[in-house]
C-alpha positions as CSV (number, residue, x, y, z in Angstrom):
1,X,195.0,-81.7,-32.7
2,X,193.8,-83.7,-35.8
3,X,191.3,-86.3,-35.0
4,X,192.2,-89.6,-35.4
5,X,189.2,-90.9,-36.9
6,X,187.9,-88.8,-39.6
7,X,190.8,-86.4,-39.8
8,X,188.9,-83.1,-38.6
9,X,191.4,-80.7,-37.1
10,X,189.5,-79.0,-34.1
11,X,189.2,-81.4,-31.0
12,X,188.2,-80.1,-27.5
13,X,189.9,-81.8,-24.6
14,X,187.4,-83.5,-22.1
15,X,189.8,-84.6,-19.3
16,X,193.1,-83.8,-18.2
17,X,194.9,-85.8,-15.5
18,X,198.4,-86.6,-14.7
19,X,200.0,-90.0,-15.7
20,X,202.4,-92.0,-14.4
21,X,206.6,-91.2,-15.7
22,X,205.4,-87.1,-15.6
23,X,202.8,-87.5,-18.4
24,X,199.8,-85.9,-19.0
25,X,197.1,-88.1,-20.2
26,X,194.1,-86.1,-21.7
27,X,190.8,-87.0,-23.3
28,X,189.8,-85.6,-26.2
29,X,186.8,-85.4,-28.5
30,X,186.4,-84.4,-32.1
31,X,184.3,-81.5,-33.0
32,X,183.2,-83.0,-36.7
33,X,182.2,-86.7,-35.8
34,X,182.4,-87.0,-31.9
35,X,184.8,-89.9,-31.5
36,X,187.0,-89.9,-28.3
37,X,190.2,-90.8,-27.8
38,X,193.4,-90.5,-25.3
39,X,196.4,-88.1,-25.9
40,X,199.8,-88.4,-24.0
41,X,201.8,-85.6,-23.3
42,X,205.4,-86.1,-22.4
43,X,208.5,-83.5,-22.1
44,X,211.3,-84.9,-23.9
45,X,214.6,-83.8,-23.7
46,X,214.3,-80.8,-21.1
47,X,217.6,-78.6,-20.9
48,X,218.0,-75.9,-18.6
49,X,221.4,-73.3,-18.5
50,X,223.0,-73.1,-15.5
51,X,224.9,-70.4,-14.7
52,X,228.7,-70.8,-13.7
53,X,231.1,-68.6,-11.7
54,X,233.0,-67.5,-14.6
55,X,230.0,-66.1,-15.7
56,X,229.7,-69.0,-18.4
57,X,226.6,-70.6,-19.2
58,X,226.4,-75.0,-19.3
59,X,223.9,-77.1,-20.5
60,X,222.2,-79.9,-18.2
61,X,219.6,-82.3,-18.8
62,X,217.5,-81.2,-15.8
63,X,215.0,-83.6,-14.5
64,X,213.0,-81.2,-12.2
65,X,208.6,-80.9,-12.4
66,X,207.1,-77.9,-14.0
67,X,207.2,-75.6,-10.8
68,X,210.5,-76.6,-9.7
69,X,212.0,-75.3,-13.4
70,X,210.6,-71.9,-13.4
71,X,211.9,-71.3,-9.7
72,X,215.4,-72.2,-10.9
73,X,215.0,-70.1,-14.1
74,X,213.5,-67.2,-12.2
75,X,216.4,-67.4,-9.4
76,X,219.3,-67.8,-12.4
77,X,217.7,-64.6,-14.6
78,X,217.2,-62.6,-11.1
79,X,221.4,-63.1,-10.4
80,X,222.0,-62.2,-14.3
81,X,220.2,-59.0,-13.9
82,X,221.6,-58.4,-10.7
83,X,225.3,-58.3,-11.4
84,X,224.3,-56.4,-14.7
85,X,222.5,-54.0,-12.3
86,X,225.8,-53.8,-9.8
87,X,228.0,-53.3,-13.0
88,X,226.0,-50.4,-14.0
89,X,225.2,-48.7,-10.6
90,X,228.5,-49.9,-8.5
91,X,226.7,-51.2,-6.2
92,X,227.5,-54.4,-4.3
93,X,225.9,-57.7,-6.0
94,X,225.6,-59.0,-2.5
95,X,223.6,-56.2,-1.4
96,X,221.3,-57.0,-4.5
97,X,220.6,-60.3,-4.1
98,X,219.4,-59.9,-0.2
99,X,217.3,-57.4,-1.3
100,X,215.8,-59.2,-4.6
101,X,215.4,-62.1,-2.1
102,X,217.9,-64.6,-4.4
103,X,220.1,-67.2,-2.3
C-alpha cells in the first residue's frame, strides 16, 4: 500500500484489529518517511454458489464471517466431488457423504 503522505509504496502494518460492520481496521506505517495512518478493510459484494438439486449452480449474496464461508464452500465442493466420485465408481452418493463426514 502506497503511503499517503510522501507517496512511498512499502508500508508495514503496525496493528490489526477488528471494526465494527465486519471491518478490519489496521495501522500502518510508511517505510520511506514514518508517518502513520489507519486503513479499513471491508468485503464488498461477497457471492457464494450454492448448489441446487438439479445439479444447477445459483448465485447468493451471502452474509456469513470468514470461517462460516469456507465451511460452506468446503461442504458444497465435498458433495460435487462426491457424486462425481459415485458416477464414476457406482457407488451410493449417500454412502459417500457419511463417510466424507458431509450433512
Amino acid at each position: 500500500m502506497k503511503c499517503v503522505k510522501c507517496g512511498h509504496a512499502s508500508t508495514s502494518v503496525v496493528d490489526s484489529r477488528p471494526d465494527k460492520a465486519e471491518a478490519i481496521r489496521r495501522r500502518r506505517r510508511c517505510d520511506g518517511c514514518g508517518a502513520r495512518f489507519n486503513t479499513w478493510e471491508v468485503a464488498v459484494n461477497v457471492l457464494a454458489l450454492v448448489e441446487q438439486r438439479r445439479a444447477a449452480l445459483r448465485r447468493f449474496k451471502a452474509r456469513m464471517t470468514p470461517g462460516q464461508r469456507a465451511e460452506f464452500n468446503k461442504r458444497n465442493s465435498l458433495r460435487r466431488a462426491a457424486r462425481e466420485q459415485a458416477a464414476a465408481t457406482g457407488q451410493p452418493v449417500a454412502e459417500l457423504y457419511a463417510a466424507w463426514g458431509v450433512e
